[in-house]
C-alpha positions as CSV (number, residue, x, y, z in Angstrom):
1,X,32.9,-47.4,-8.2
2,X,32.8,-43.7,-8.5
3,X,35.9,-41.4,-6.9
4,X,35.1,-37.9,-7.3
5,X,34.6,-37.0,-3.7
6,X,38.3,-38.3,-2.7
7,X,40.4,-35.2,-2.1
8,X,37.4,-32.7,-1.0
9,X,34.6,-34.3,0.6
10,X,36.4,-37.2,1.1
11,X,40.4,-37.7,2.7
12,X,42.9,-40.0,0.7
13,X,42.7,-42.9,3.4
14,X,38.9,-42.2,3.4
15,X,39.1,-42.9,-0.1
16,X,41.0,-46.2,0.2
17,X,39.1,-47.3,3.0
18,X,35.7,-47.0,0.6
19,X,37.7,-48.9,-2.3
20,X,39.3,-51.7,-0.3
21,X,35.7,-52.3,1.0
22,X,34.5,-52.1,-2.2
23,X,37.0,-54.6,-3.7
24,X,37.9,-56.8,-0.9
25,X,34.0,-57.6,0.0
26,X,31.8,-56.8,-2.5
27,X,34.0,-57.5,-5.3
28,X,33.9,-54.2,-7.1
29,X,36.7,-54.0,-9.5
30,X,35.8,-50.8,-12.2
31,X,36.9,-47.7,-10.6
32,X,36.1,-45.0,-12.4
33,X,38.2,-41.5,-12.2
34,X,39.0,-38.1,-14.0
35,X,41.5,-35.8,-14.8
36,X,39.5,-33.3,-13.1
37,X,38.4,-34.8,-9.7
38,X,37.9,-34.2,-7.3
39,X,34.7,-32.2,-7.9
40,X,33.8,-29.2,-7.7
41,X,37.2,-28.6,-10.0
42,X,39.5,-26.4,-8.9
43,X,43.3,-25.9,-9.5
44,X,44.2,-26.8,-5.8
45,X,42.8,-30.1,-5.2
46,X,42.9,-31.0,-9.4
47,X,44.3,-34.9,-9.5
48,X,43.8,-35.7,-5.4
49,X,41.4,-37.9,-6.6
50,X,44.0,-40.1,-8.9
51,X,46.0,-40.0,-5.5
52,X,44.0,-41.9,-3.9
53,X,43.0,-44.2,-6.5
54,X,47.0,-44.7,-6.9
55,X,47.3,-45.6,-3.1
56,X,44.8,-48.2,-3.0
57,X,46.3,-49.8,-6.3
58,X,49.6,-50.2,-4.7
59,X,50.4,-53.8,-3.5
60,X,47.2,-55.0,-6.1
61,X,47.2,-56.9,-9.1
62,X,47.1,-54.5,-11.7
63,X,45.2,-56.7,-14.2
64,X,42.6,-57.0,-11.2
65,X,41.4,-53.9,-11.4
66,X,39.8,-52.6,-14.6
67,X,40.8,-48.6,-14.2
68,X,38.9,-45.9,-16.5
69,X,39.7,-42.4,-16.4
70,X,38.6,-39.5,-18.2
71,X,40.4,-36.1,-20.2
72,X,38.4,-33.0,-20.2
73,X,36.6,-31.7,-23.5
74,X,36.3,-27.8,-24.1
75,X,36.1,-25.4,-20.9
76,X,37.4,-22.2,-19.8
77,X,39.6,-23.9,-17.0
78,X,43.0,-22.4,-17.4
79,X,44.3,-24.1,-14.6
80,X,44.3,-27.4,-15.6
81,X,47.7,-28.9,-16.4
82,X,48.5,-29.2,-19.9
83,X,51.8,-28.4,-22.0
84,X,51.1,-24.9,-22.9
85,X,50.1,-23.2,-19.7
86,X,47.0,-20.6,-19.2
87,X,45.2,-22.9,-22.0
88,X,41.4,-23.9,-21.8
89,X,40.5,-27.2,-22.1
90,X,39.6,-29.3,-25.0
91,X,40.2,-32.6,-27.0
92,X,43.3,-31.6,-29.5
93,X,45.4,-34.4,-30.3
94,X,48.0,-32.6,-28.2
95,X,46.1,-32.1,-25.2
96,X,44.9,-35.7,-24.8
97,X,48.7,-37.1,-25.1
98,X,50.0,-34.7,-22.6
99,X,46.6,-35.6,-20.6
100,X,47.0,-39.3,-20.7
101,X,50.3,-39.2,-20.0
102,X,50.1,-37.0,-16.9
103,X,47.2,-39.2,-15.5
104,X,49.3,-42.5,-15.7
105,X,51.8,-41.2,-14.0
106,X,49.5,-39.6,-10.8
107,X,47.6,-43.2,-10.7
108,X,51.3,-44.9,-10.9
109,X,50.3,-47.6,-13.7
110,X,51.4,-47.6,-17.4
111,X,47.9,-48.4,-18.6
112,X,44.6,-47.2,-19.0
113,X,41.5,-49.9,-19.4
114,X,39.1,-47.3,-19.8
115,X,39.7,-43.4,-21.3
116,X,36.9,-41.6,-21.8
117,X,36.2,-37.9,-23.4
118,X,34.7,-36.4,-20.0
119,X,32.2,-34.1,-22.1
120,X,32.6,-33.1,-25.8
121,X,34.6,-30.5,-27.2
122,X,31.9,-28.9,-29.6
123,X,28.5,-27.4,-27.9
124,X,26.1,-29.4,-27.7
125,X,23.2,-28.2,-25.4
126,X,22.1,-29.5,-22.3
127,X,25.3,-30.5,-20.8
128,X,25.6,-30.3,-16.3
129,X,21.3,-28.9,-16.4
130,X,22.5,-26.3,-19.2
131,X,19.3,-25.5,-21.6
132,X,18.7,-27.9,-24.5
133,X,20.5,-27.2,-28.0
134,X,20.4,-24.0,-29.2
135,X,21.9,-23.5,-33.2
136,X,23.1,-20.0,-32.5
137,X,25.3,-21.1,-29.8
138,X,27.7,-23.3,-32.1
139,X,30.9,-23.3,-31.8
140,X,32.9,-23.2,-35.6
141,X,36.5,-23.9,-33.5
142,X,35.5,-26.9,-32.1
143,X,38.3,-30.0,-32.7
144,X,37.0,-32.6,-35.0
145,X,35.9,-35.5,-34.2
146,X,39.3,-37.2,-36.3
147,X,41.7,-35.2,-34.7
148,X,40.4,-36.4,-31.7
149,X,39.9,-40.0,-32.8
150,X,43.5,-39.9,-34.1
151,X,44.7,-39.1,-30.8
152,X,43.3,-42.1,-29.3
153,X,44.2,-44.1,-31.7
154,X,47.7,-43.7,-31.3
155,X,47.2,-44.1,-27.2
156,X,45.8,-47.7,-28.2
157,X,48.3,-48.4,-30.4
158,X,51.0,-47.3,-27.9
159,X,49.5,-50.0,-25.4
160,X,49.0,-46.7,-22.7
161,X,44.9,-47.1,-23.9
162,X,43.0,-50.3,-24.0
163,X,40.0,-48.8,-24.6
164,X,37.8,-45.7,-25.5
165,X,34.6,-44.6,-24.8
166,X,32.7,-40.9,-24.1
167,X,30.5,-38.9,-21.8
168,X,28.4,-37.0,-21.7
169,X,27.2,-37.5,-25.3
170,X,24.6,-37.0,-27.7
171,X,23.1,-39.2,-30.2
172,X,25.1,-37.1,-33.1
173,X,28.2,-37.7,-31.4
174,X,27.6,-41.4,-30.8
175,X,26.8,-41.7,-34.4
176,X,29.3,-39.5,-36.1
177,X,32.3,-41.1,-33.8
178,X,31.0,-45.0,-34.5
179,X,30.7,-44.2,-38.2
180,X,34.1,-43.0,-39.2
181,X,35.8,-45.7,-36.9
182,X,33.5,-48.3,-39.1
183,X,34.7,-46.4,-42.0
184,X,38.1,-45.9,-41.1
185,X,39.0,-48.8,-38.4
186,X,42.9,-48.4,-39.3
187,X,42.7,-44.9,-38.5
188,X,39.9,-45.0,-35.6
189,X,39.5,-46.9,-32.8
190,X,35.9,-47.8,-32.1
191,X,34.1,-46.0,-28.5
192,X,32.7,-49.0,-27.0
193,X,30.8,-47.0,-23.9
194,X,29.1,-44.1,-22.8
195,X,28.9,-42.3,-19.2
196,X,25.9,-40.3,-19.2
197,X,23.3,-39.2,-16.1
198,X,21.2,-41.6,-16.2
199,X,18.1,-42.2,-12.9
200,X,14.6,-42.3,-11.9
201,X,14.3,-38.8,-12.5
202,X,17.0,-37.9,-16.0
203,X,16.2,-40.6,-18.0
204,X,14.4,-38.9,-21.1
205,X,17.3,-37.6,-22.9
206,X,18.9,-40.9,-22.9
207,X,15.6,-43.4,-23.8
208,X,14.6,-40.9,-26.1
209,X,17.3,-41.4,-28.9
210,X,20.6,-42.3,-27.1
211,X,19.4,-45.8,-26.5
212,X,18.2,-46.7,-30.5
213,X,21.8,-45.5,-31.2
214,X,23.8,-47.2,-28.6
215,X,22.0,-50.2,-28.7
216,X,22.9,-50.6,-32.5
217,X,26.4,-49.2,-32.6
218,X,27.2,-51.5,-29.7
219,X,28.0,-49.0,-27.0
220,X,27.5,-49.7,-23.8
221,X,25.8,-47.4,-20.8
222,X,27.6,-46.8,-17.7
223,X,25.4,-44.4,-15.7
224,X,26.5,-42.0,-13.5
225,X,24.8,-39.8,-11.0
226,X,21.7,-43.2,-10.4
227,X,20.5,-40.5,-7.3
228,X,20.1,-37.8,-9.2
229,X,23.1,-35.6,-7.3
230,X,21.7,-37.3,-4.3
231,X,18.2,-35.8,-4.3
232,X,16.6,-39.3,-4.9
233,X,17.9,-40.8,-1.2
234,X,15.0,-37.8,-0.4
235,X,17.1,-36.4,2.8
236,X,17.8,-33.5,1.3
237,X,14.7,-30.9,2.2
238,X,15.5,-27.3,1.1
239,X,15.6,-25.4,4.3
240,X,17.4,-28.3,6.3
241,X,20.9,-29.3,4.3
242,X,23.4,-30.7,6.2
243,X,27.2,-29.3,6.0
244,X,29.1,-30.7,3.1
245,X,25.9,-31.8,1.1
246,X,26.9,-31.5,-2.4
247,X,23.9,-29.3,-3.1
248,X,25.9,-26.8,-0.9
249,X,29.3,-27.5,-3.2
250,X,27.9,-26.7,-6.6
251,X,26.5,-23.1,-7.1
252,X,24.1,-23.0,-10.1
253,X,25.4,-26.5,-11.2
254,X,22.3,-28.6,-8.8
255,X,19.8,-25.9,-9.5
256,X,17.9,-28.6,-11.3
257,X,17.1,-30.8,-8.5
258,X,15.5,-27.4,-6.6
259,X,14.2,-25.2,-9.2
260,X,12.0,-27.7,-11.0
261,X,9.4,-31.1,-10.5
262,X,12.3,-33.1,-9.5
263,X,11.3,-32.7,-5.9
264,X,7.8,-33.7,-6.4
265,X,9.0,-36.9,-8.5
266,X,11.3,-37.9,-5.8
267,X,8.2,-37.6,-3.6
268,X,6.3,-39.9,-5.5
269,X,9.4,-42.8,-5.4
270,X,9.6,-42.5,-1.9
271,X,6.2,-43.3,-1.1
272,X,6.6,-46.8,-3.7
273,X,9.7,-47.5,-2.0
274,X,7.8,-46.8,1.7
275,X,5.3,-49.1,0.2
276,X,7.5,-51.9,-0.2
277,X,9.8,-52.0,2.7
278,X,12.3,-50.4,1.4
279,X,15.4,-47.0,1.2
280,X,13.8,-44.4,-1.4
281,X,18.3,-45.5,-2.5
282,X,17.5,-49.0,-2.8
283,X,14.6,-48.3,-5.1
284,X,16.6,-45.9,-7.6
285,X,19.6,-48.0,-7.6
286,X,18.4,-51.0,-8.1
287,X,15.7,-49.6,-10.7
288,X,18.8,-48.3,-12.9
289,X,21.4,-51.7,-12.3
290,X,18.7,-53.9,-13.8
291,X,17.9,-51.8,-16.3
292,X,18.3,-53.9,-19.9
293,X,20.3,-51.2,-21.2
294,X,22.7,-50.4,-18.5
295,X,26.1,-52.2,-18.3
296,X,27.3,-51.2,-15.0
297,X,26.4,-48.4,-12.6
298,X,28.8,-45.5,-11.0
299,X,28.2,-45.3,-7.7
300,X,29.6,-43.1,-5.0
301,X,29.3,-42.0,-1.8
302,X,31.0,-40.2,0.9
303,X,30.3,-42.6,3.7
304,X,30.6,-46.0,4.6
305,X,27.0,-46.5,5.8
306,X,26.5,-45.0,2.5
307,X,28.7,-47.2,0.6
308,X,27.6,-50.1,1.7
309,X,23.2,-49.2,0.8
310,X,24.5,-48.6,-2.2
311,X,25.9,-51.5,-3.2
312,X,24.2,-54.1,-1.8
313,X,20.8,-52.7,-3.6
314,X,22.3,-54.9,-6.1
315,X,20.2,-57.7,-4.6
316,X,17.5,-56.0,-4.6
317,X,14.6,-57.3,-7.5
318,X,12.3,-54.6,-8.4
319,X,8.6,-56.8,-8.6
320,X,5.8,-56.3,-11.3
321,X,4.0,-53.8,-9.2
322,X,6.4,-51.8,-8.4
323,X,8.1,-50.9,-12.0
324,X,4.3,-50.6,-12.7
325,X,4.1,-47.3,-10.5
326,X,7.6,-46.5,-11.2
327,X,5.9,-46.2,-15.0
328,X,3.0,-44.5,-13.5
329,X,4.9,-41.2,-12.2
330,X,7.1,-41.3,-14.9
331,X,4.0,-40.7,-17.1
332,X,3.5,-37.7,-14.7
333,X,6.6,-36.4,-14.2
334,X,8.9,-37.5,-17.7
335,X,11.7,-35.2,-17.4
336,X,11.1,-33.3,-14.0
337,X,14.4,-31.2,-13.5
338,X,13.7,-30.0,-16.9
339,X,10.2,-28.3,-15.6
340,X,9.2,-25.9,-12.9
């Protein structure tokens, strides 16, 4: 279950409401937050999101609820709490501690299942629809992968960490991180997942290489964003957005869904899912839970109605025929929001 609309498209009891449904009925019990949710991020609503996660764990089990959060890698966001104030953002042993630390103490627990590095510290290339890697844009400050790793490390070891994973990620950084905590397992921990996009419609970049190198280190995929930002429901047309939509929210950042094939591909899935009775939604989603590769699926949504499509698509068995077309347009359209 995915939070980052609690605290701007979404209220705090709006927020609870969506998990206890989540939980009490469906049986959802992986929330997934961020030090910098809500979204888009912004120094007066930074950490609402842990608010509400906070409330609806009150009066719960704690060992009922497998909680993962997430601590920013590099950005120019000044405003984000850390120790030294009027810092950007990035994955120093310091800034993780004071991170962690201040997290635990917004969701009211003294443990973490889950920390993730939201996006890595180095560039990399392609990150939120940025353009694919480009050498002259590298980055020689970047923190190191072991100062990083040492950080997390000592979380683990203090009992405030269970485990670690990224987002976000490349193959190199799947690769480099895995081999020095095989190399160096006193001194590492071992990232046993990665958050990337991951849908009908952005799935190149991760079948392409990601998957080889997750599938042999062990790391397991927990996609984010199955609707592609929403575009893949397809009802969303340009000229007709309803208030609050987050195309509306994110200046430049959903560019890729408009400015490119994506809304021809999406085109294409709605008629197969037409064809078969069924929510262009139900299609996508149930398309990326059954996928062999994918461990479990961040959903979100800013609705009930909403909530509820998305999870029960669970149920839904994609046939013979229809992955078969599903294949078919993604022949046509491979990487669409990539293309114009």
């Amino acid at each position: 279950m995915g939070t980052m609309t609690f605290g701007e498209q979404n209220t705090l009891e709006e927020g609870v409401e969506q998990l206890n449904l989540a939980f009490d009925h469906y049986g959802v019990n992986f929330i997934d937050t961020a030090e910098l949710y809500p979204v888009p991020g912004k120094k007066e609503t930074q950490g609402k999101t842990d608010e509400t996660v906070a409330a609806f764990l009150k009066g719960r089990k704690r060992e009922d609820v497998i909680l993962a959060t997430k601590v920013c890698g590099y950005s120019e966001m000044t405003w984000m709490p850390r120790e030294e104030l009027d810092t950007p953002t990035s994955l120093t042993k310091k800034q993780i501690l004071y991170s962690v630390n201040a997290s635990l103490k917004r969701l009211g627990t003294d443990y973490i299942d889950l920390l993730q590095l939201h996006w890595p510290d180095r560039y990399c290339g392609g990150l939120f629809g940025q353009p694919d890697f480009d050498p002259n844009q590298v980055r020689k400050d970047a923190v190191a992968f072991e100062e990083t790793l040492e950080a997390l490390q000592q979380l683990v070891k203090e009992g405030k960490v269970r485990y670690v994973g990224v987002s976000n990620e490349t193959p190199f950084g799947v690769c480099s991180l895995v081999e020095l905590a095989k190399n160096n397992p006193d001194l590492y921990p071992r990232i046993v997942s990665i958050q990337n996009s991951y849908s009908l419609v952005v799935r190149k970049d991760f079948e392409a290489g990601l998957a080889e190198a997750c599938y042999h280190h062990k790391v397991s995929l927990l996609p984010y964003s199955p609707l592609a930002g929403g575009s893949l429901s397809n009802k969303y047309q340009r000229d007709e957005l309803p208030q609050g939509a987050r195309y509306t929210m994110f200046p430049g950042f959903m560019d890729r869904y408009w400015g490119s094939q994506n809304e021809a591909a999406v085109t294409e899935y709605a008629k197969i899912a037409a064809a078969k009775d069924m929510s262009p939604s139900t299609l996508a989603l149930s398309w990326c839970y059954h996928r062999e590769h994918v461990a479990s699926t961040i959903i979100g949504a800013t609705s009930i109605s909403q909530l509820k499509e998305d999870i029960e698509a669970y149920d839904t068995r994609l046939d013979d025929e229809t992955k078969a077309k599903i294949n078919q347009v993604y022949k046509k359209y491979t990487d669409p929001t990539k293309f114009a």
